[in-house]
C-alpha positions, 0 to 999 in steps of 0.5 A: 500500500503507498501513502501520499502525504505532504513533506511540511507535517514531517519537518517538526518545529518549522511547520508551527514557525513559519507554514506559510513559507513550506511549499504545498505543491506536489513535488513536497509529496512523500510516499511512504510504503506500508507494509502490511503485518498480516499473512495472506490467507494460504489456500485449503489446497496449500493446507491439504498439500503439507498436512501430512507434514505438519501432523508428523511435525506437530506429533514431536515439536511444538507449535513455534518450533513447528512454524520455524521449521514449516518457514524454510519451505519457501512455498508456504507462509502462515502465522500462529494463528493461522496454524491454530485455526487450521489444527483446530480445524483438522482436529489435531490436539496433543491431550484428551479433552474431559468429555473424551476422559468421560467417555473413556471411563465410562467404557471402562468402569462397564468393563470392570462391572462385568469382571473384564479387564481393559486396555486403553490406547490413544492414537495408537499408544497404550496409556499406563493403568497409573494415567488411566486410573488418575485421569478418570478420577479428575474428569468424572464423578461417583455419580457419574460412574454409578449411572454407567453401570446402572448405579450398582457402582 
């Protein structure tokens, strides 16, 4: 974006002195070329295209040293934000929420009703009966496990 505006405003003290003898003709016009700070959008088909790389990325980095290491590719260019938005989008988060850690121990305390034990994998990875055990107490109540096993808990 370029801005014309008159030279005299830019000169300080002198245009409060003396205006009159500050030229206002164009040739005292200044052009000042504005940046803008704000990425433009990167196209769904640009995302669709790195996904896969950003999902390998976001599994072991961060997301600042993610968006260092998606900056080399000269192809691509997005701001934090954008990123949130797009992961967000793509359902890519690193913890369960409390209503998946519900769900979960739901399952589970059925299971243990029933005299059968349970094995919990998230994305692939089993998670440790001492985790289990201590997420499901932080995220649900005695009631809440008493209804899903028909209040027999």
């Amino acid at each position: 974006m370029v801005l014309f505006m008159p030279l005299y405003p830019l000169l300080g003290v002198y245009d409060k002195l003396a205006p009159s003898l500050l030229p206002t003709t164009p040739k005292c016009m200044v052009a000042f070329i504005m940046s803008t700070s704000r990425n433009s959008p990167v196209s769904d088909g640009k995302w669709e295209r790195f996904k896969e790389i950003i999902r390998s990325l976001w599994e072991t980095h961060t997301l600042s040293e993610m968006m260092k290491i998606m900056a080399d590719d000269p192809n691509f260019h997005a701001t934090k934000s954008q990123f949130e938005k797009r992961l967000k989008h793509w359902g890519f988060r690193r913890y369960k929420t409390s209503d998946d850690w519900r769900k979960v121990a739901t399952k589970v305390e059925k299971r243990r009703h029933n005299q059968k034990s349970s094995t919990v994998e998230y994305e692939g990875f089993p998670i440790p009966p001492e985790t289990l055990r201590k997420e499901m107490s932080r995220h649900t109540t005695l009631t809440e496990l008493g209804q899903a096993t028909n209040g027999e808990y």
